[in-house]
Biopython code that builds the backbone (N, CA, C, O; Angstrom):
import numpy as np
from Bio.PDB.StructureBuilder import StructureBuilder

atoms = [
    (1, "UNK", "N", (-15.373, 33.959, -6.226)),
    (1, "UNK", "CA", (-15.446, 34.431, -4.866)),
    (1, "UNK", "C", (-14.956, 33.329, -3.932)),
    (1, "UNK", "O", (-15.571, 32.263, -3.924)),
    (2, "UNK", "N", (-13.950, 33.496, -3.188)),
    (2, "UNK", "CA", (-13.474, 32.939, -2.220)),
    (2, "UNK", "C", (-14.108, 32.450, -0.937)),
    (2, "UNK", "O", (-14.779, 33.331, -0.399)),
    (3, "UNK", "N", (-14.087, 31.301, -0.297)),
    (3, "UNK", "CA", (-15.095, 30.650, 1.268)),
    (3, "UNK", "C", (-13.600, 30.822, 1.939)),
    (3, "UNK", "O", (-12.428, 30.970, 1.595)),
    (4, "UNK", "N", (-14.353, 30.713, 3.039)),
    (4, "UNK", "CA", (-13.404, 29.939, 4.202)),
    (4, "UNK", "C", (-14.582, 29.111, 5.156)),
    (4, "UNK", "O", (-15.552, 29.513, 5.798)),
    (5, "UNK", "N", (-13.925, 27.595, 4.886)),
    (5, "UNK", "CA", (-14.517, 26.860, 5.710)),
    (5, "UNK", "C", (-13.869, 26.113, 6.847)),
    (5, "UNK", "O", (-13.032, 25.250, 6.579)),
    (6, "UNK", "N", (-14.206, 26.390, 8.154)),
    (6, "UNK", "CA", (-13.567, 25.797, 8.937)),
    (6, "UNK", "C", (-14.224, 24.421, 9.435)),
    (6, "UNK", "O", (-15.422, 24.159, 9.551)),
    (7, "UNK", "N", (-13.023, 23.553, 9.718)),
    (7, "UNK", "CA", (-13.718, 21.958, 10.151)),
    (7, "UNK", "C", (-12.422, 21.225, 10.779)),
    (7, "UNK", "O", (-11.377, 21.019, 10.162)),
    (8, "UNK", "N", (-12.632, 20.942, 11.849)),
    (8, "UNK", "CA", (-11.992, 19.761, 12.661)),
    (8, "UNK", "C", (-12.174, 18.771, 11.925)),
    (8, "UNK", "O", (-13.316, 18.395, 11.660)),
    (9, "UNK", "N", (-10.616, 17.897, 11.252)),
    (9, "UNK", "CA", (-10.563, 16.551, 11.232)),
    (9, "UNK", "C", (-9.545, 15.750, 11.971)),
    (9, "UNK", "O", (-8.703, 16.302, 12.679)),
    (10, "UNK", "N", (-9.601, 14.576, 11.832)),
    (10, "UNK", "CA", (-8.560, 13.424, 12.584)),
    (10, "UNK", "C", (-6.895, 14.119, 12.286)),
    (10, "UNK", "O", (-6.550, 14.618, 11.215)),
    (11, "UNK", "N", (-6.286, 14.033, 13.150)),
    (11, "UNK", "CA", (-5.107, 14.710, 13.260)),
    (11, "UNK", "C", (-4.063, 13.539, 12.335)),
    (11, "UNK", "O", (-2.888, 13.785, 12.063)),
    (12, "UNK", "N", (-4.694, 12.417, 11.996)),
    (12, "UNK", "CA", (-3.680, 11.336, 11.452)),
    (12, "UNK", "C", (-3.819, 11.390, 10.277)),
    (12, "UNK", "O", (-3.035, 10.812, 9.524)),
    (13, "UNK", "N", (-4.800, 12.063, 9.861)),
    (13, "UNK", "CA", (-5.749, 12.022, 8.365)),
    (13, "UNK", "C", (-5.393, 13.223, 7.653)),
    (13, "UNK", "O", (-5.145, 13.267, 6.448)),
    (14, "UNK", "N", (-5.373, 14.581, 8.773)),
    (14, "UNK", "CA", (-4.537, 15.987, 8.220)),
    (14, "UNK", "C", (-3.395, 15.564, 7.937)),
    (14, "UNK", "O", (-2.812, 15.774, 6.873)),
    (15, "UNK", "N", (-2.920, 14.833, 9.013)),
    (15, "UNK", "CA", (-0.725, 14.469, 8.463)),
    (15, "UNK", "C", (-1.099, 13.848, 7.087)),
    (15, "UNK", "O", (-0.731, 14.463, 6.086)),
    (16, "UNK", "N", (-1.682, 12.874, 6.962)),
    (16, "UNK", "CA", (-1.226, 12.450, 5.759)),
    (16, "UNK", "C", (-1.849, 12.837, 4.198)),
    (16, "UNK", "O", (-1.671, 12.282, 3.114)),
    (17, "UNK", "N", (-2.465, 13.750, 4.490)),
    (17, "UNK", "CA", (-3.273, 14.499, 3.624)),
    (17, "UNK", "C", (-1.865, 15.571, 3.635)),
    (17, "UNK", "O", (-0.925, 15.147, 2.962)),
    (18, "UNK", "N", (-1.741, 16.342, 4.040)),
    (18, "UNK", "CA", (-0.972, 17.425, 4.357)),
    (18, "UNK", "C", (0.812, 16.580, 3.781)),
    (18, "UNK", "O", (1.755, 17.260, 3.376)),
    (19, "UNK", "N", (0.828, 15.730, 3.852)),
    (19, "UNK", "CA", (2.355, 15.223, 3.223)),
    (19, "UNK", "C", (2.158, 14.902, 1.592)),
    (19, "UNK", "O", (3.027, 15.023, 0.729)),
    (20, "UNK", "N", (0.721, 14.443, 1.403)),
    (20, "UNK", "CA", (0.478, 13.793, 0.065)),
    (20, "UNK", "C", (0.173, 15.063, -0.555)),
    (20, "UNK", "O", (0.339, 15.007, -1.774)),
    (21, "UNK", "N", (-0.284, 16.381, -0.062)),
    (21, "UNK", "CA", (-0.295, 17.364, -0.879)),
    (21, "UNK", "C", (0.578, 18.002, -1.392)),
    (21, "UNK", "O", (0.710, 18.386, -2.554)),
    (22, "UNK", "N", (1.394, 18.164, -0.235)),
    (22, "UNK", "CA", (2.950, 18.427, -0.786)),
    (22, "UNK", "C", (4.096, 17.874, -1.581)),
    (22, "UNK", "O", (5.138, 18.333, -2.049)),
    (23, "UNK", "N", (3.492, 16.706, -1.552)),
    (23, "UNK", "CA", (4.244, 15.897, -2.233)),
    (23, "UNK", "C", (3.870, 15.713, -3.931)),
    (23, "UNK", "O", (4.527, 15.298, -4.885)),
    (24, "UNK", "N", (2.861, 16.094, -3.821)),
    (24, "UNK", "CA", (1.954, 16.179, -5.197)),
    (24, "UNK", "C", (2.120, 17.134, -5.701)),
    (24, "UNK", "O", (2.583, 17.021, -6.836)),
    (25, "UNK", "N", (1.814, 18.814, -5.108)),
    (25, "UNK", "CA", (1.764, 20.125, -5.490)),
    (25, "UNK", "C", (2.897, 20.461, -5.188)),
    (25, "UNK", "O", (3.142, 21.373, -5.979)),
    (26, "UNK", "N", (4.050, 20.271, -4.340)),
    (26, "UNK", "CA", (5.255, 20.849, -3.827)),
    (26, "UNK", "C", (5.544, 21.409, -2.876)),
    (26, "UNK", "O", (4.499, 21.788, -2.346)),
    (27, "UNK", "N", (6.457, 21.727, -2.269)),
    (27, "UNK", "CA", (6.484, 22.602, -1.022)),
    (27, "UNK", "C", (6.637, 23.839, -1.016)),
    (27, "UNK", "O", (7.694, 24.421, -0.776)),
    (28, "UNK", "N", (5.061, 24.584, -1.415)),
    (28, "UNK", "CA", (5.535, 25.894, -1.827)),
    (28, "UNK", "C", (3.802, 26.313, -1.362)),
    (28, "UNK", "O", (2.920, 25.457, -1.290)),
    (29, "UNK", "N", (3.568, 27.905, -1.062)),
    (29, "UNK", "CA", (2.830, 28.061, -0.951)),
    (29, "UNK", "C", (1.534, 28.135, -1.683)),
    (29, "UNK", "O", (1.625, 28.817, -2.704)),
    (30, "UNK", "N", (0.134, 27.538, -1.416)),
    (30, "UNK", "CA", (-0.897, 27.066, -1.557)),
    (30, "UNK", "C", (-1.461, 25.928, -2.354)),
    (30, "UNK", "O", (-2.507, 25.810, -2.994)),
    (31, "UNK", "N", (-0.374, 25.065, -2.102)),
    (31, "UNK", "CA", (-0.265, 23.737, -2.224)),
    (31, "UNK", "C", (-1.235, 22.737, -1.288)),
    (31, "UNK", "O", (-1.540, 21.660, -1.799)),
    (32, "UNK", "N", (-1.686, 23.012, -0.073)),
    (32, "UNK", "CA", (-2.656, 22.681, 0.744)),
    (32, "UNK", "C", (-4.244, 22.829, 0.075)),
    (32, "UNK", "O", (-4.964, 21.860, -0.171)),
    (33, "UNK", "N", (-4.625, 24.304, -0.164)),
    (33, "UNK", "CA", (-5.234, 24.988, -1.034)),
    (33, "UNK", "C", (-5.853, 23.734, -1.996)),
    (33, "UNK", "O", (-6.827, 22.990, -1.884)),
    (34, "UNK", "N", (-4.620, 23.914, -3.144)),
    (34, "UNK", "CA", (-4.898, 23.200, -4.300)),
    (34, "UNK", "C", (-5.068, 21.941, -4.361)),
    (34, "UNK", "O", (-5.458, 21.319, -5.349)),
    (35, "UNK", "N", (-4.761, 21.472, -3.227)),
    (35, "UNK", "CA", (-5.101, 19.323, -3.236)),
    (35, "UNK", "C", (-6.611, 19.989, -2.534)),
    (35, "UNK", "O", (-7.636, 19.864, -3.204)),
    (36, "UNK", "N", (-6.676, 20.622, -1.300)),
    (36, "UNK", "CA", (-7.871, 20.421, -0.981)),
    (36, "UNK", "C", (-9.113, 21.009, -1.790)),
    (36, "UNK", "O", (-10.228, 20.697, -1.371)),
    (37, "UNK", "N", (-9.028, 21.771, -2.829)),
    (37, "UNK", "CA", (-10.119, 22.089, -3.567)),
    (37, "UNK", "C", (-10.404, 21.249, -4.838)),
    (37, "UNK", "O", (-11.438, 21.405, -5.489)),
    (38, "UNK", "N", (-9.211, 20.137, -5.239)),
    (38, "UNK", "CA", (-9.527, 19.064, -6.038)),
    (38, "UNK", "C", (-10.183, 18.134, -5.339)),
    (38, "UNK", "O", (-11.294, 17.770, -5.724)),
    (39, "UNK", "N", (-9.594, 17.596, -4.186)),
    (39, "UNK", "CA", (-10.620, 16.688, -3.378)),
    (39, "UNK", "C", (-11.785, 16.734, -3.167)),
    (39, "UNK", "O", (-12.516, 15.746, -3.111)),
    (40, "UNK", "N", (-12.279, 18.392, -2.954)),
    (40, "UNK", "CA", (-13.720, 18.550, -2.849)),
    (40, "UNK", "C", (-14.702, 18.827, -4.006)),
    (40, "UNK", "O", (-15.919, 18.983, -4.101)),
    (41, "UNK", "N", (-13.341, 18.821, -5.085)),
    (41, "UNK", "CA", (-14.231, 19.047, -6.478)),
    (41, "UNK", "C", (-14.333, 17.638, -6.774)),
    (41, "UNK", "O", (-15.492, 17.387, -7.103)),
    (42, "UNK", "N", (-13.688, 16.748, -6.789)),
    (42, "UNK", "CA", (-13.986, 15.312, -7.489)),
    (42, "UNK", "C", (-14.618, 14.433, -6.153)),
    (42, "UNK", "O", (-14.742, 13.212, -6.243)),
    (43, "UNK", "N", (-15.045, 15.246, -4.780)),
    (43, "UNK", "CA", (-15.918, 15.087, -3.998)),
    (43, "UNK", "C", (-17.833, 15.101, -4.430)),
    (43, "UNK", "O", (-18.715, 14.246, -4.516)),
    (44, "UNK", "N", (-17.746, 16.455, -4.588)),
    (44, "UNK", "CA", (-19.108, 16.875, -5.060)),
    (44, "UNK", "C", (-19.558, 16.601, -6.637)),
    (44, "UNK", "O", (-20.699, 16.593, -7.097)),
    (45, "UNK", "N", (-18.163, 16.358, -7.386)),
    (45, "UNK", "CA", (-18.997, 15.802, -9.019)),
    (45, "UNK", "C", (-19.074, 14.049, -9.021)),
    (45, "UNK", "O", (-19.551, 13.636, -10.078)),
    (46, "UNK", "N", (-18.824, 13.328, -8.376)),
    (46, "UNK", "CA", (-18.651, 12.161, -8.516)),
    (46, "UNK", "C", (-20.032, 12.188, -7.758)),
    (46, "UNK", "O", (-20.371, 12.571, -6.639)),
    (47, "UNK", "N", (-20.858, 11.474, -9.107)),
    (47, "UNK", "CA", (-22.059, 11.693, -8.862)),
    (47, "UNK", "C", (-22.681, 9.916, -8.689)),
    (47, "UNK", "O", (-23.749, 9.473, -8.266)),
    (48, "UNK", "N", (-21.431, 9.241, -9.242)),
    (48, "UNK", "CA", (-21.464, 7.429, -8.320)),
    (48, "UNK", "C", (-20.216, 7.146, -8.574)),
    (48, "UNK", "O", (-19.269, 7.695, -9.136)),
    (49, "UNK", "N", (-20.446, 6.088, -7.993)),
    (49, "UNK", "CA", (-19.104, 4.969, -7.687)),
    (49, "UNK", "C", (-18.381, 4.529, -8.358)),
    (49, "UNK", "O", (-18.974, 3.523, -8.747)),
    (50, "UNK", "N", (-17.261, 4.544, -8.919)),
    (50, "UNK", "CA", (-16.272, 3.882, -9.822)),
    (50, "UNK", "C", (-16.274, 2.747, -9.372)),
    (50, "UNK", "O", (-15.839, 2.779, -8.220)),
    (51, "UNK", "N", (-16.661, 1.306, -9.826)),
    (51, "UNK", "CA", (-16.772, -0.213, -9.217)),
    (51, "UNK", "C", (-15.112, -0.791, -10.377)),
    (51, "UNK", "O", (-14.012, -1.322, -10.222)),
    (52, "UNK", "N", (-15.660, -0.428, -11.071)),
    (52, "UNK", "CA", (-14.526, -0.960, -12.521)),
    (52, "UNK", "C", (-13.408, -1.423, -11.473)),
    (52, "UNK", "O", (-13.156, -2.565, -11.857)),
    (53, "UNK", "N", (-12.697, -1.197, -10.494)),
    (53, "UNK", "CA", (-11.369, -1.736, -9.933)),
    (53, "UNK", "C", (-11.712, -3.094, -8.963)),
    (53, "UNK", "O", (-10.919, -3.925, -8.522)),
    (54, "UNK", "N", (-13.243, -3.006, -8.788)),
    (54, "UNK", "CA", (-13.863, -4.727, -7.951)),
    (54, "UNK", "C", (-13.890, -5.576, -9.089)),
    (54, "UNK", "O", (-13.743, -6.798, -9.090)),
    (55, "UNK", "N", (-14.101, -4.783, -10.112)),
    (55, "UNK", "CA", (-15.025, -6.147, -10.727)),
    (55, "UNK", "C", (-14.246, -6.985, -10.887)),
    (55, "UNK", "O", (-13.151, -6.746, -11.396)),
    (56, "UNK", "N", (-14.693, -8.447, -10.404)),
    (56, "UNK", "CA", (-14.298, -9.756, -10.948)),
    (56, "UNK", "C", (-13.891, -10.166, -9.608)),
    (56, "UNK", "O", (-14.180, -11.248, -9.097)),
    (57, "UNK", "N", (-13.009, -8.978, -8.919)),
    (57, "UNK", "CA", (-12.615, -9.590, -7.336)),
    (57, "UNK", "C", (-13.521, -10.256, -5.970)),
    (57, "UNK", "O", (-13.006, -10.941, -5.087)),
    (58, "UNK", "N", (-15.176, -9.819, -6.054)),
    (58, "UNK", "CA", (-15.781, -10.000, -5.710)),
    (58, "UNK", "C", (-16.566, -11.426, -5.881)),
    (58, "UNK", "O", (-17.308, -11.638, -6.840)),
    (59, "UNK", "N", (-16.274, -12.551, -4.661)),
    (59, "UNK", "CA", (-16.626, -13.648, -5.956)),
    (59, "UNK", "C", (-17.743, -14.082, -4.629)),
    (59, "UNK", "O", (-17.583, -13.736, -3.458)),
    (60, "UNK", "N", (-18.576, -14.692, -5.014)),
    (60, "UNK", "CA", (-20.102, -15.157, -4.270)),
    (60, "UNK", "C", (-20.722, -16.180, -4.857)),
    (60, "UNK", "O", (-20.677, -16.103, -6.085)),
    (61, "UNK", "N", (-21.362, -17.239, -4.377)),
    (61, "UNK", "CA", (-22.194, -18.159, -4.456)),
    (61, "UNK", "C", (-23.695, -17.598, -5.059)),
    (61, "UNK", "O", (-24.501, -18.324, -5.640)),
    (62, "UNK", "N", (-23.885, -16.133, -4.787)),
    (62, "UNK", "CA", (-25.223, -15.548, -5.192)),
    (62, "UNK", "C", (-24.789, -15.041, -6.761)),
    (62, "UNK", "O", (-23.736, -14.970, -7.395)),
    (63, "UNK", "N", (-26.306, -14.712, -7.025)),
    (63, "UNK", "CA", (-25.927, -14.230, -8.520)),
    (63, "UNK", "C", (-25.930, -12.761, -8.262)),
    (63, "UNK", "O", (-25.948, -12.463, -7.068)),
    (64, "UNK", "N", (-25.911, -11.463, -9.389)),
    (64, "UNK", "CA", (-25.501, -10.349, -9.382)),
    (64, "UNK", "C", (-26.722, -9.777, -8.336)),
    (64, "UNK", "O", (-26.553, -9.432, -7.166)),
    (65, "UNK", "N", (-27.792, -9.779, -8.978)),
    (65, "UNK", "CA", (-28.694, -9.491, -8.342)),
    (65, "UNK", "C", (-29.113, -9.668, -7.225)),
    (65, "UNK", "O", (-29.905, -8.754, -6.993)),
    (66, "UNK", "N", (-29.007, -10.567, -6.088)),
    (66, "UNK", "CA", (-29.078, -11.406, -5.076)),
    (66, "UNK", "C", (-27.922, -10.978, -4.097)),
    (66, "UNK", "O", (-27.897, -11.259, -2.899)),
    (67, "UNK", "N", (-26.871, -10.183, -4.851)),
    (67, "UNK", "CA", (-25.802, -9.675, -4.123)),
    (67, "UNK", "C", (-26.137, -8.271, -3.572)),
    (67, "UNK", "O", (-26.054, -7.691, -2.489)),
    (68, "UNK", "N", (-26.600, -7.968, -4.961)),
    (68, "UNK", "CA", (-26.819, -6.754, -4.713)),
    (68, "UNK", "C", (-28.007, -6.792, -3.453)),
    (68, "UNK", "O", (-27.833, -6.193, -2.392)),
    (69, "UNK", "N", (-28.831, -7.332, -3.660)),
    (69, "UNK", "CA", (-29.856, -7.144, -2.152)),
    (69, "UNK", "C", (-29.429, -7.667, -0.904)),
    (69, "UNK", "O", (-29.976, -7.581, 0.195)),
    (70, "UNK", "N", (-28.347, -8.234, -1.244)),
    (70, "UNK", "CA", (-28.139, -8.891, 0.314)),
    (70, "UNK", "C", (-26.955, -8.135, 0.779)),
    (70, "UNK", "O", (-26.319, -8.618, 1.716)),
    (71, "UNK", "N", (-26.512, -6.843, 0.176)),
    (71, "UNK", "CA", (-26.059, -5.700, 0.585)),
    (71, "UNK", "C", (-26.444, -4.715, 0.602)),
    (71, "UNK", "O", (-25.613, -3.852, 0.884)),
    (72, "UNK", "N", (-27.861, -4.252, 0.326)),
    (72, "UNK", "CA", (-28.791, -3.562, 0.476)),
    (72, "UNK", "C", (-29.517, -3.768, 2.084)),
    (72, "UNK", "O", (-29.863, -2.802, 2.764)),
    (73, "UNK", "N", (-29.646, -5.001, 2.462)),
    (73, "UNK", "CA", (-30.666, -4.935, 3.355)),
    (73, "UNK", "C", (-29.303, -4.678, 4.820)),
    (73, "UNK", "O", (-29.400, -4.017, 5.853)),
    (74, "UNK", "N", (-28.361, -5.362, 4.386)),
    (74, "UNK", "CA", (-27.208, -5.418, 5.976)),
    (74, "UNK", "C", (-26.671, -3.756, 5.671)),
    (74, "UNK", "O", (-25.637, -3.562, 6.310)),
    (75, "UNK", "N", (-27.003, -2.790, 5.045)),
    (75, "UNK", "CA", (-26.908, -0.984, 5.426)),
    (75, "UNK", "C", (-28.177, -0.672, 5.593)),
    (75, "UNK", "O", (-28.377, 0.535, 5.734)),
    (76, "UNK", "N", (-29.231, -1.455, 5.627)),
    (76, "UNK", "CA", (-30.699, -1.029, 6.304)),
    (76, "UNK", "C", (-30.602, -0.733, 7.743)),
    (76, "UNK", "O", (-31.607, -0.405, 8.375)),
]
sb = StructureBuilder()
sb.init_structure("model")
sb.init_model(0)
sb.init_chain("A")
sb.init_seg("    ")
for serial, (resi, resn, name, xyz) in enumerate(atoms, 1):
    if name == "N":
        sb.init_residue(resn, " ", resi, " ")
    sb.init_atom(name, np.array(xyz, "f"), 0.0, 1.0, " ", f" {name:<3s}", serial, name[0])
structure = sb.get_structure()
């Protein structure tokens, strides 16, 4: 069964959403469609964070643990 959801976003963010879809799916009809219902599917199943592309880049004087809280408390 089919939605229609309507939502205002950033007009700079539709362009380039809207070029990368086409550019991905093609310029053909419901190509918009199909990027935007993957986005919202690997939206709602990504159930955490892929870190694997930080690791190692992140470098600190604290240890793992100590990082982790002292980026815990500065989104408090």
């Amino acid at each position: 069964m089919a939605e229609t959801i309507k939502v205002e976003v950033d007009g700079a963010l539709a362009r380039k959403f809207r070029e990368k879809a086409l550019r991905c799916h093609g310029f053909k009809k419901g190509a918009m469609k199909k990027a935007l219902e993957e986005a919202m599917a690997r939206y709602v199943s990504s159930g955490e964070v892929d870190w694997a592309p930080l690791k190692g880049s992140i470098r600190s004087r604290l240890g793992a643990v100590e990082l982790q809280h002292s980026a815990w408390r500065r989104t408090d």
